[in-house]
One Martini backbone bead per residue (centre of mass of N, CA, C, O) as a GRO file, in nm:
protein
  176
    1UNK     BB    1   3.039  -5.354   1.831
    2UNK     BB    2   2.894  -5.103   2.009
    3UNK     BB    3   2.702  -4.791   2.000
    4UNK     BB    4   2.690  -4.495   2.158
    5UNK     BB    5   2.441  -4.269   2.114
    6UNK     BB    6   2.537  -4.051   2.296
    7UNK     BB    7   2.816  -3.975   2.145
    8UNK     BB    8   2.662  -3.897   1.913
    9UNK     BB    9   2.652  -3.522   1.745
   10UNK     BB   10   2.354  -3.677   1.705
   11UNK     BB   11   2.058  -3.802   1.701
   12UNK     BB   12   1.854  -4.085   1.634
   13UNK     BB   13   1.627  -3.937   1.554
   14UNK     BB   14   1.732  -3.817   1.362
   15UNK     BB   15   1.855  -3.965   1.146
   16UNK     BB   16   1.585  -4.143   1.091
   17UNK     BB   17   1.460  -3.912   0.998
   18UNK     BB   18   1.635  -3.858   0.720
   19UNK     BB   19   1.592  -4.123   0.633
   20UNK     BB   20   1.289  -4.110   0.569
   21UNK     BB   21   1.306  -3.855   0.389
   22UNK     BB   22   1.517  -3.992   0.199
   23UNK     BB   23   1.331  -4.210   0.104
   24UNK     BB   24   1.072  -4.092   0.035
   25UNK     BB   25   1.214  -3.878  -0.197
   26UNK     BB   26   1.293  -4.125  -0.400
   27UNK     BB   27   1.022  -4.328  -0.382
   28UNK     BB   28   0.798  -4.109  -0.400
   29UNK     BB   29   0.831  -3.803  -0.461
   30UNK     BB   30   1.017  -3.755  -0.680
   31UNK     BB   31   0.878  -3.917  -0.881
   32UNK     BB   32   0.614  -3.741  -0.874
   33UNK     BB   33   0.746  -3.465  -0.983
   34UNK     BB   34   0.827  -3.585  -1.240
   35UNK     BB   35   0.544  -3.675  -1.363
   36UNK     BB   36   0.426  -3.388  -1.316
   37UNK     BB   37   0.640  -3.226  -1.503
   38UNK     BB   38   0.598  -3.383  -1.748
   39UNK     BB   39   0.281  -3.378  -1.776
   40UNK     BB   40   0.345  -3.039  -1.785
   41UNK     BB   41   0.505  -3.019  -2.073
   42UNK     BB   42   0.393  -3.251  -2.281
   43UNK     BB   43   0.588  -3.468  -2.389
   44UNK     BB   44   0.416  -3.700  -2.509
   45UNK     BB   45   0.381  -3.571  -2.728
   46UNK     BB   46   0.628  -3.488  -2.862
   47UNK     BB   47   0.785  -3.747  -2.879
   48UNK     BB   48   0.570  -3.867  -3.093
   49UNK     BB   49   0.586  -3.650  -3.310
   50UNK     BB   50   0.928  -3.692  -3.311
   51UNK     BB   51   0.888  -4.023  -3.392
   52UNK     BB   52   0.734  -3.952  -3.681
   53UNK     BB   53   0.933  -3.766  -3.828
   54UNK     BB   54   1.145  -3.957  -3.843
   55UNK     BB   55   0.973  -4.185  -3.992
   56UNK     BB   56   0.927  -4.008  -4.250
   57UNK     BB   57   1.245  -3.985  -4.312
   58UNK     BB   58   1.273  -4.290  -4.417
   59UNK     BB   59   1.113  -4.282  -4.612
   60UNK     BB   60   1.108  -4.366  -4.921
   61UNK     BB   61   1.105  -4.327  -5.218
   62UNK     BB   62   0.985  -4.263  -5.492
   63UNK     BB   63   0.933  -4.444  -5.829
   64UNK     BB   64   0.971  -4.329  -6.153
   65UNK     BB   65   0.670  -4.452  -6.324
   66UNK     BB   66   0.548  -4.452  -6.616
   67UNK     BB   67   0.277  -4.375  -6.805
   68UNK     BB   68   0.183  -4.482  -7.113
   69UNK     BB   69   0.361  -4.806  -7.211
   70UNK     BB   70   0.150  -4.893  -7.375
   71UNK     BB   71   0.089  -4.949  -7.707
   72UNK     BB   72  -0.120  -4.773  -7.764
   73UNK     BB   73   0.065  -4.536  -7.673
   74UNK     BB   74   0.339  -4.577  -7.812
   75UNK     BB   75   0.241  -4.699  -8.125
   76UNK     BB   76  -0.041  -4.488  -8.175
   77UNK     BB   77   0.108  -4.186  -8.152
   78UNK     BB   78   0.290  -4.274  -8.435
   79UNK     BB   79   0.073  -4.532  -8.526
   80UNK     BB   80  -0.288  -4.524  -8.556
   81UNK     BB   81  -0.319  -4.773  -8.674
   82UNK     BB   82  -0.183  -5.001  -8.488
   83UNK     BB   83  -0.377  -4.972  -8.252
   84UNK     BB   84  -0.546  -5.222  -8.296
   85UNK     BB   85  -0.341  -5.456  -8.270
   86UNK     BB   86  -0.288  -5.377  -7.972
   87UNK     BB   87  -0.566  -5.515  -7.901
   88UNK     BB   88  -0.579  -5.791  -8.020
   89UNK     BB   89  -0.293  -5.840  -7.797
   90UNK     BB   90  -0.371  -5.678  -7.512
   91UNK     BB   91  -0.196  -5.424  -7.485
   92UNK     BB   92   0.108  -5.438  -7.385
   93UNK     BB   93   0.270  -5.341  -7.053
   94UNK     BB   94   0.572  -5.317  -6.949
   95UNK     BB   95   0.568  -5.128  -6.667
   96UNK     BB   96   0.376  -5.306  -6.504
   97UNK     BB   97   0.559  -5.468  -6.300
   98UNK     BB   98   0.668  -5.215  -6.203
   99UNK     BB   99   0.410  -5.078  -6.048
  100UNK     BB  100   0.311  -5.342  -5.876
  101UNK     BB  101   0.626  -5.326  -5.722
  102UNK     BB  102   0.536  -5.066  -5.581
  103UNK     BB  103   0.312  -5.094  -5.465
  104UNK     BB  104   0.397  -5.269  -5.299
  105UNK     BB  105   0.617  -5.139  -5.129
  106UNK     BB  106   0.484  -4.927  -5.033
  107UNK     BB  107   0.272  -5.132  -4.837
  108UNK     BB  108   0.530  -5.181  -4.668
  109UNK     BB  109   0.590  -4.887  -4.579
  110UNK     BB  110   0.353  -4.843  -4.453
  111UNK     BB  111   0.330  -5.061  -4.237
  112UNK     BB  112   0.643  -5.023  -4.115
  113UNK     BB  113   0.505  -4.690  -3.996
  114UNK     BB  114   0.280  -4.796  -3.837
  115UNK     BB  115   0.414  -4.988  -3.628
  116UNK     BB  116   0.621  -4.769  -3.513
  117UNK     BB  117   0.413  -4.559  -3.435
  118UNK     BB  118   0.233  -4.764  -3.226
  119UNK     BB  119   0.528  -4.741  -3.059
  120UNK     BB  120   0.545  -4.474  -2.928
  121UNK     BB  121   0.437  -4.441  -2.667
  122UNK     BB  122   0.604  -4.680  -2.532
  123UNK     BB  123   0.863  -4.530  -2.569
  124UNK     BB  124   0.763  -4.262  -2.376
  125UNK     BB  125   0.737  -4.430  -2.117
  126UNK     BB  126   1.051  -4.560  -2.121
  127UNK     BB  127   1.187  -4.279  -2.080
  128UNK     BB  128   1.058  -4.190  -1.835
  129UNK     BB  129   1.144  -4.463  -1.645
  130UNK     BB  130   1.445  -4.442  -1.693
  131UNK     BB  131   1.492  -4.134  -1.574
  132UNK     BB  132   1.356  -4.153  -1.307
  133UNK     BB  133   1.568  -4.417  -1.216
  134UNK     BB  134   1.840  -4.240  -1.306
  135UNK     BB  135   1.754  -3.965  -1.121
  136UNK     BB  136   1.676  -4.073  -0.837
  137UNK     BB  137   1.888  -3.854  -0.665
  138UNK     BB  138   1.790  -3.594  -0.789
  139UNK     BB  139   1.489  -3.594  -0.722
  140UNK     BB  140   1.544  -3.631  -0.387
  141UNK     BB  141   1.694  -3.377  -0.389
  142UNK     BB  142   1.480  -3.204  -0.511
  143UNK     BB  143   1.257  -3.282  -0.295
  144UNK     BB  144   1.365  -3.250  -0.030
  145UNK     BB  145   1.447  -2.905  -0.080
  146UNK     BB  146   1.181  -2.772  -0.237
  147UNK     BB  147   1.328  -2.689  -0.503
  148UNK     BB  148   1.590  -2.580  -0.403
  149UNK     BB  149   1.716  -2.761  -0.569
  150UNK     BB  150   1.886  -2.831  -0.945
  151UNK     BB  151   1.977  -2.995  -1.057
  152UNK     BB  152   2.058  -3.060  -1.424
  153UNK     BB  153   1.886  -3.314  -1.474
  154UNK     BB  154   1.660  -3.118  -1.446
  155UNK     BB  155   1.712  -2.866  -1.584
  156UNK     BB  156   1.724  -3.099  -1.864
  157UNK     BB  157   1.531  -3.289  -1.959
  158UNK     BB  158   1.466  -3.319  -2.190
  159UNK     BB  159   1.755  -3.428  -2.295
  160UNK     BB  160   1.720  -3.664  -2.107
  161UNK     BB  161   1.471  -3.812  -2.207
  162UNK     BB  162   1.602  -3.848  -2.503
  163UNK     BB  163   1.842  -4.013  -2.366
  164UNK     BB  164   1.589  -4.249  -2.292
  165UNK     BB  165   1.475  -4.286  -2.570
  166UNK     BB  166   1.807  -4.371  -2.707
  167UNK     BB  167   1.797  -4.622  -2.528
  168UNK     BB  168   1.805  -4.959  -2.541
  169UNK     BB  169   1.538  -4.990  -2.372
  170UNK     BB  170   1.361  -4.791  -2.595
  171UNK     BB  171   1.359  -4.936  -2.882
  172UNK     BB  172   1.239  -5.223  -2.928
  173UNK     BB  173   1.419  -5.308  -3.205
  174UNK     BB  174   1.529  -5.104  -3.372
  175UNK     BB  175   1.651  -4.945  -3.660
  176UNK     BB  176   1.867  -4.740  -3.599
   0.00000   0.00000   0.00000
């Protein structure tokens, strides 16, 4: 069945603009201008310094291990003369063991938030791009309409970026 182009009540040509320009407006203007008001927002910077925050509230607290608790400190305190004694035999600190795996502790727990942090970046990139390809059609319409009609989901940028940032395509694996 063909269809007959003078019977329908706009021309094919008109049609065919409109479709150009919702093409053009999905594909090209929309993520465009959502690209330039993410990077006039500073977008990038917040979501980095916001995912740095974050990692730094995770950090482990540090356990309180005492110094001073070699023989010459604990048994010299109390008994200056046997102070000698403990020299003769190494000093032995018990604490020694325990401030060594701390300090190993500390050491991981700075390279795991070194880490994650090193990904901050790409992450706040995936979440630009995860908002821009979901929000495709409110962009299309934002840009089309030449800003005068305005999505929620745009004029809620930030929230949906956030929403874009905690989603799983941008944790690249992340715990919790």
């Amino acid at each position: 069945m063909t269809v007959d182009a003078s019977t329908l009540p706009v021309s094919p040509t008109m049609i065919l603009a409109v479709a150009a320009i919702a093409g053009v407006s999905a594909f090209v203007t929309g993520p465009e201008i959502a690209r330039r008001e993410i990077a006039r927002s500073d977008w990038g910077t917040t979501c980095e310094s916001e995912l740095r925050a974050d990692l730094e509230a995770t950090r482990a607290p540090r356990q309180v291990i005492p110094r001073g608790t070699d023989c010459s400190s604990t048994v010299g305190l109390f008994y200056p003369e046997l102070r000698e004694l403990c020299y003769r035999f190494g000093n032995p600190d018990p604490a020694a063991p325990a401030r060594e795996a701390e300090r190993r502790a500390r050491e991981a727990e700075e390279e795991r938030i070194r880490r994650a942090a090193s990904r901050s970046g790409s992450r706040c990139e995936c979440a630009e791009t995860v908002y821009i390809e979901e929000e495709r059609i409110s962009l299309a319409l934002y840009a089309a309409s030449g800003r005068l009609i305005t999505p929620s989901s745009i004029e809620n940028r930030h929230a949906a970026l956030s929403r874009a940032l905690n989603a799983p395509a941008c944790n690249f694996g992340q715990e919790g």
